[in-house]
KOLKOL-248868 format. One record per residue (C-alpha): residue in three letters; x, z, y. Coordinates in steps of 0.05 Angstrom, whole numbers, padded with zeros to 5 digits, always signed. Example, Ala and Ser with C-alpha at 12.3 -4.5 7.8 and 13.67 -1.06 7.14 Angstrom:
% residues 2
ala+00246+00156-00090 ser+00273+00143-00021 
//
This chain:
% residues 432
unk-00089-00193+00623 unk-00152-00236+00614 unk-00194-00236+00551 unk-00166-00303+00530 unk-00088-00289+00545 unk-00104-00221+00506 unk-00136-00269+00444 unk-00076-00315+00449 unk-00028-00257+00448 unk-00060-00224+00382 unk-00064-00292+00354 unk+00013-00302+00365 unk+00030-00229+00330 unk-00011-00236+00265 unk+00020-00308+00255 unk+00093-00284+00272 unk+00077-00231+00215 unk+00068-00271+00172 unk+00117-00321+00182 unk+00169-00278+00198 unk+00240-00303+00213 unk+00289-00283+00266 unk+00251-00324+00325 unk+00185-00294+00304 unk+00217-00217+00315 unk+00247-00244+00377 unk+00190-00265+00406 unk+00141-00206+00385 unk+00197-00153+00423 unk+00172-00198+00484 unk+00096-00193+00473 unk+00092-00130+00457 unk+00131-00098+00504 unk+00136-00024+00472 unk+00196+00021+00475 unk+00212+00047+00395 unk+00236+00103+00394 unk+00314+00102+00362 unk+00326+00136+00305 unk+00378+00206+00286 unk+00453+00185+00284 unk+00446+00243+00234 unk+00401+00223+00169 unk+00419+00284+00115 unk+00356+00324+00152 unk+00300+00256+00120 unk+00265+00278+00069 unk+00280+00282+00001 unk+00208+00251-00015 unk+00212+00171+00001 unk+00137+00169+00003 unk+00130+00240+00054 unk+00097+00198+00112 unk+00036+00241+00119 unk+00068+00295+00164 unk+00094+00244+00211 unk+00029+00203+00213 unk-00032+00213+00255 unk-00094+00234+00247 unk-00163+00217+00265 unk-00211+00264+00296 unk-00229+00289+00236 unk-00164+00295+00206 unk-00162+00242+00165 unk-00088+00209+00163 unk-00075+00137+00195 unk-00037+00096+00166 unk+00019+00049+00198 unk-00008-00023+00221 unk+00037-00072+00197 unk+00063-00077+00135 unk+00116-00124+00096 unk+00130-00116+00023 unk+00198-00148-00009 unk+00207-00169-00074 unk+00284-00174-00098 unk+00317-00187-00163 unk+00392-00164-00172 unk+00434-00220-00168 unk+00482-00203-00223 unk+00481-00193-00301 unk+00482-00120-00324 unk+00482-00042-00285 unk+00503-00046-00221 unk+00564-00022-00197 unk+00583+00036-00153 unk+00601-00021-00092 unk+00526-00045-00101 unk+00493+00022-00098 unk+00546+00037-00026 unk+00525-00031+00006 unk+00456-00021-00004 unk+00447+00046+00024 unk+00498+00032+00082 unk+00439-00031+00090 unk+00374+00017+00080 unk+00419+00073+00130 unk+00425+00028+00184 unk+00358+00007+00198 unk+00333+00083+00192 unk+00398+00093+00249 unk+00356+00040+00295 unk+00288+00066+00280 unk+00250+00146+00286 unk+00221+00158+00224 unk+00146+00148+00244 unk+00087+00104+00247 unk+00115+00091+00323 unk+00180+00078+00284 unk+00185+00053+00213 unk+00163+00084+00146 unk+00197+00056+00080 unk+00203+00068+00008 unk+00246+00033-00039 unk+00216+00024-00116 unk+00242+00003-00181 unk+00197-00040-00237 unk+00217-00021-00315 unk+00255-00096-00311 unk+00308-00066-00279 unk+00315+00002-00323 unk+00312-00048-00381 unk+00384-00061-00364 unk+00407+00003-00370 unk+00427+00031-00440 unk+00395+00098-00437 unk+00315+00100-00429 unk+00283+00135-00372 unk+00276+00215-00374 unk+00209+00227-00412 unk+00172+00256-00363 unk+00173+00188-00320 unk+00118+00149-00335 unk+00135+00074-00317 unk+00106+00026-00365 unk+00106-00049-00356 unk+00045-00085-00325 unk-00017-00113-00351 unk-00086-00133-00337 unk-00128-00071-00334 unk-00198-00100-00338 unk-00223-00157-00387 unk-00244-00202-00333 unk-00177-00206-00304 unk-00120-00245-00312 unk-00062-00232-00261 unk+00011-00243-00255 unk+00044-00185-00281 unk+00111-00175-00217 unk+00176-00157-00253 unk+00211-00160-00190 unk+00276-00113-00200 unk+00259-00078-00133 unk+00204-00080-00074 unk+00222-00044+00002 unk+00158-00026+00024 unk+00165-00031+00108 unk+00107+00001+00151 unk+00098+00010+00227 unk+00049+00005+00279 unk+00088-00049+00323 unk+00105-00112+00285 unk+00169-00123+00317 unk+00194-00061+00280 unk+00176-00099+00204 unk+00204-00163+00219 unk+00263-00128+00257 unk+00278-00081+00191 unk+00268-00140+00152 unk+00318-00185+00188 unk+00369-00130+00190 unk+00353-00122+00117 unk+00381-00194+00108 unk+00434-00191+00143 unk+00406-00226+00205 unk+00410-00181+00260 unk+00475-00153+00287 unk+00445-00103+00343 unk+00382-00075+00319 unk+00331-00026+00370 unk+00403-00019+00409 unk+00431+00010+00343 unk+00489-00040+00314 unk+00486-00061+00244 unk+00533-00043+00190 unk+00562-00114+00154 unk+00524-00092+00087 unk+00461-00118+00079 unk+00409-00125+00014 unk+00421-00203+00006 unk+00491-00175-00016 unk+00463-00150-00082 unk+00390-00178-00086 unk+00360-00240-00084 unk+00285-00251-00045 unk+00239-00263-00104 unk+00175-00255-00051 unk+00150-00232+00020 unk+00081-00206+00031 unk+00054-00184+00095 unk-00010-00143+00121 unk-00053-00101+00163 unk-00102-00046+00163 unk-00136-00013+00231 unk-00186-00012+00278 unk-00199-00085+00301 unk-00146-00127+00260 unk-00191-00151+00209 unk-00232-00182+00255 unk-00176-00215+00293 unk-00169-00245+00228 unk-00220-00269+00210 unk-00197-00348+00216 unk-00172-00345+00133 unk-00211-00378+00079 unk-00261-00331+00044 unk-00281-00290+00126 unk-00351-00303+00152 unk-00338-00321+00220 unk-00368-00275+00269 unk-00389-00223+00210 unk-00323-00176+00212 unk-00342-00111+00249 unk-00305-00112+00311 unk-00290-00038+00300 unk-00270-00042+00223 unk-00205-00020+00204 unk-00214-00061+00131 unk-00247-00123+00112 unk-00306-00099+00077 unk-00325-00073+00139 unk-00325+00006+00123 unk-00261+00056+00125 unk-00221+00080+00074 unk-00170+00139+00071 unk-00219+00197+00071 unk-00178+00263+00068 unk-00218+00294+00017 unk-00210+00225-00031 unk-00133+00217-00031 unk-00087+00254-00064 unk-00042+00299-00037 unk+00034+00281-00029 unk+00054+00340-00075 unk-00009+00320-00137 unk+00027+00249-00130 unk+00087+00278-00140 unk+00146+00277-00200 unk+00152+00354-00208 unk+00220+00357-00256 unk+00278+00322-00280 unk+00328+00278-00240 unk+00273+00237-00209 unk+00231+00307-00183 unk+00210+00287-00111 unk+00200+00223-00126 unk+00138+00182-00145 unk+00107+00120-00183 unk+00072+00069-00149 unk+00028+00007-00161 unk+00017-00052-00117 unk-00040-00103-00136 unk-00053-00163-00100 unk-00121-00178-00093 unk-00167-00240-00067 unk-00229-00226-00023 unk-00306-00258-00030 unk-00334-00237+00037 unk-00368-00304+00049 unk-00415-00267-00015 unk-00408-00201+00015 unk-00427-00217+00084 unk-00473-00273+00070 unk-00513-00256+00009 unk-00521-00177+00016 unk-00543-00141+00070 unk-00523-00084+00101 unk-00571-00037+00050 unk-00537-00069-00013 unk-00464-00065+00020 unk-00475+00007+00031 unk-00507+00018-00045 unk-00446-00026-00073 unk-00388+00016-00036 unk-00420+00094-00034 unk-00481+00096-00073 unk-00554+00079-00071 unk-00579+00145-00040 unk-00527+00130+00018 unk-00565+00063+00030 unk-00634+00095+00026 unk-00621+00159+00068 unk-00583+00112+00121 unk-00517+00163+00118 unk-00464+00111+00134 unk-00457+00093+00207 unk-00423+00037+00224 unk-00364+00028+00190 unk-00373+00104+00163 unk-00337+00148+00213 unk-00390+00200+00207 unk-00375+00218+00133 unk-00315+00254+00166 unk-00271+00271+00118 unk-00302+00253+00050 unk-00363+00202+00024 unk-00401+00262+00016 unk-00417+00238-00068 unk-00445+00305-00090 unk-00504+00280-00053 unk-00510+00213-00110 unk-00537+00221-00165 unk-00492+00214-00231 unk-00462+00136-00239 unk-00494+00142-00311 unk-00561+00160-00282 unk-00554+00110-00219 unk-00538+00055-00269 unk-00595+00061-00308 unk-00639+00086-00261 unk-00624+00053-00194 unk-00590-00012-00232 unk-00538-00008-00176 unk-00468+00032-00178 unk-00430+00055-00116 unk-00356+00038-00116 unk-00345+00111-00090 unk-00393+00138-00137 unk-00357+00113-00195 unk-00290+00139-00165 unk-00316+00203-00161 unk-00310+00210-00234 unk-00236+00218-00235 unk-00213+00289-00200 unk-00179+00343-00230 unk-00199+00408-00197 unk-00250+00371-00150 unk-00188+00328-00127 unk-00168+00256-00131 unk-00104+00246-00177 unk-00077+00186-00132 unk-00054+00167-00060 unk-00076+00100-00032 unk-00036+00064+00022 unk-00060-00001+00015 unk-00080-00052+00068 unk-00114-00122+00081 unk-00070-00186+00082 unk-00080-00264+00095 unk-00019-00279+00051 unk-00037-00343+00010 unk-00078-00365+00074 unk-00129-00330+00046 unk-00170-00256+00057 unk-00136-00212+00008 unk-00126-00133-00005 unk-00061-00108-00028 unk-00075-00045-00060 unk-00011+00003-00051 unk-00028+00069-00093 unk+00025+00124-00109 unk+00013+00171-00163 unk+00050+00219-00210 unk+00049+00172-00276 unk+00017+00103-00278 unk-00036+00122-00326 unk-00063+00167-00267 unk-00075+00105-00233 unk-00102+00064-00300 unk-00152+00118-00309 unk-00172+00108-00234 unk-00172+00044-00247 unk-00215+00045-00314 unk-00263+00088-00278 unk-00272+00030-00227 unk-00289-00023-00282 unk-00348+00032-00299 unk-00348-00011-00368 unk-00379+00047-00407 unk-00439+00045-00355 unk-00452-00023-00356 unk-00459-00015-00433 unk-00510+00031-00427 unk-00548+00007-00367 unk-00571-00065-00344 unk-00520-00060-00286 unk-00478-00121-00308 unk-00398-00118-00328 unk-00386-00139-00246 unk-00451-00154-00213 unk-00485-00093-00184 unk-00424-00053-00205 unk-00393-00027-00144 unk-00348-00082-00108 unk-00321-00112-00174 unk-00352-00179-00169 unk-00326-00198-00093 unk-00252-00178-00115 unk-00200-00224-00162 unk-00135-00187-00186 unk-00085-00235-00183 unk-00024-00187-00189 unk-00002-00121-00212 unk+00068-00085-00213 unk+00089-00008-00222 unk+00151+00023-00196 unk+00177+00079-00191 unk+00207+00108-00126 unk+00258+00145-00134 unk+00282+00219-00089 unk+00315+00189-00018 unk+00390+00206-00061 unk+00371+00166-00107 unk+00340+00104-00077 unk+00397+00053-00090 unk+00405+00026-00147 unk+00395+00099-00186 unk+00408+00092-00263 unk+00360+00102-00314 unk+00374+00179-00334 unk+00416+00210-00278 unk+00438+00276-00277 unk+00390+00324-00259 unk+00390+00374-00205 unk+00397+00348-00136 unk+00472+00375-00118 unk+00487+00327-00179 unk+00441+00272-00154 unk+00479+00283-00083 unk+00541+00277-00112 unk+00527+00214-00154 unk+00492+00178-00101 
//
């Protein structure tokens, strides 16, 4: 294949992504010509845990976890008035059942999770078991001012071959009779839920810079080899969370998780254009990582963690240096000398512009608002002359402009589960 054919073939995929349809799935099986592997015809062995994809991901060299390529992210309100019935929780699962028939569980396969927003408890008489902590959305910084998502549900589709998301996704709706070889049962999601919104993304080694043709991208200024927009990796193993710390631990929903997915605008014509590499490096580790030259390229010498017990404290680097790392700040929030969330998120050019949806799954949301909180590093910009967003990590070349928690529920429990079911899993089992 010559350079150009190659170009015009990348060009079609990330286009087809995001435009999705039948004809777009149709025509990326043709481009990119991989066989996906099928998957079991028995499902009971899947894991309890929705959100369990790190022991069927790979790894880097260093053992840091890869995440899937391509991602799509549904939105769906249920289409009727009240709980659901016991026919709406069957049709839904016999939908979610038969895409997981047609596709291995695996990045070479498809990963999913299905979540739940507090709109859609709110139907439900009884409140959610106290230990779940789901509240509704809101801005989390004052210079912010997003849409708050109170979608009823969002199926979170992942895979390293974009045929596989837009042929879930079809299947999902109800378009796609024969799916990987695997035929489809007659239930489908548009049965029960209506399409309140699609988004679509990337993350990995080279796709940022194949688009790079969005408003807010620098042409030319993408690292070729950068698996994020910003230009340096993410994902270290010692920053994330582990899939047990994210965890529920007890009660009916014990395996399962909360999650929050933020949509966020990128300013990398500022990034790019008005900072160089020195103050990119200061803004997203720390100033001592800038001076001492520690971050190679897009940072895949750091290994497995940004190495911050070499920075000094964000307190002392704000008044001090006048700069904050975004990393530095993060740093802040560990229990134990570990993080307290799981990120997930990837890159997107939804909107026709450079954007970041930021996917993190943690025990209770307020895990992720004091991650967040610690971000804002408002209490160091009081005390320093490091502004409220300039010079304070990354803040001032992102915009929020949504936010939504959920909560994902155990596998037996992913359609349509009520608000307090019963709760050990032979009872979850039988109700589902």
């Amino acid at each position: 294949m010559t350079r150009q054919r190659g170009i015009q073939r990348r060009e079609f995929l990330k286009s087809a992504v995001a435009i999705g349809g039948t004809a777009a799935f149709s025509a990326c099986v043709g481009r990119e010509q991989v066989d996906v592997p099928k998957g079991p015809s028995k499902l009971s062995d899947l894991p309890e845990r929705q959100h369990a994809w790190n022991s069927v991901l790979s790894t880097d060299d260093y053992g840091n976890t890869i995440v899937p390529r391509h991602h799509g992210l549904l939105f769906l309100n249920f289409n009727r008035e009240g709980t659901p019935a016991d026919s709406d929780r069957q049709a839904m699962e016999t939908a979610l059942q038969g895409i997981e028939h047609a596709y291995e569980r695996s990045a070479d396969g498809l990963l999913m999770t299905v979540g739940y927003s507090p709109a859609y408890f709110g139907r439900f008489e009884q409140s959610l078991p106290e230990n779940v902590d789901l509240p509704m959305p809101k801005a989390l910084a004052p210079f912010e001012d997003p849409k708050l998502d109170t979608p009823d549900t969002v199926v979170h589709l992942a895979s390293d071959h974009s045929q596989v998301v837009l042929g879930a996704e079809e299947a999902l709706k109800g378009n796609k009779d024969t799916l990987n070889g695997v035929d489809q049962p007659d239930a489908t999601l548009t049965d029960a839920f209506e399409i309140a919104d699609r988004r679509t993304g990337f993350v990995g080694k080279g796709l940022p810079a194949e688009n790079d043709d969005v408003e807010g991208v620098p042409s030319d200024e993408i690292p070729e080899d950068s698996p994020l927009y910003m230009g340096f990796k993410s994902g270290f193993k010692n920053n994330q969370a582990s899939e047990d710390r994210v965890s529920i631990q007890r009660g009916p929903f014990a395996d399962g998780t909360t999650q929050h997915i933020s949509h966020i605008t990128l300013n990398l014509n500022q990034w790019y254009n008005q900072d160089s590499r020195y103050q990119r490096v200061a803004k997203m580790f720390c100033p001592h990582h800038a001076a001492e030259e520690a971050v190679e390229g897009t940072g895949n010498n750091l290994n497995t963690d940004t190495e911050m017990d070499k920075c000094k404290h964000a307190k002392d680097a704000a008044r001090e240096e006048g700069v904050i790392g975004h990393s530095q700040k993060m740093s802040r929030v560990r229990e134990d000398d570990k993080p307290i969330i799981l990120r997930r998120d990837f890159d997107s050019t939804d909107g026709g512009q450079a954007g970041l949806h930021f996917l993190a799954l943690q025990r209770q949301i307020s895990d992720f608002v004091k991650t967040r909180e610690a971000m804002n590093g408002t209490d160091l910009a009081e005390q320093s002359a490091v502004g409220q967003r300039n010079n304070n990590g990354i803040l001032q070349y992102m915009n929020v402009t949504n936010r939504g928690n959920y909560l994902l529920p155990p596998r037996s429990l992913r359609a349509l589960p009520p608000a307090n079911p019963p709760s050990t899993k032979e009872e979850n089992n039988a109700a589902a």
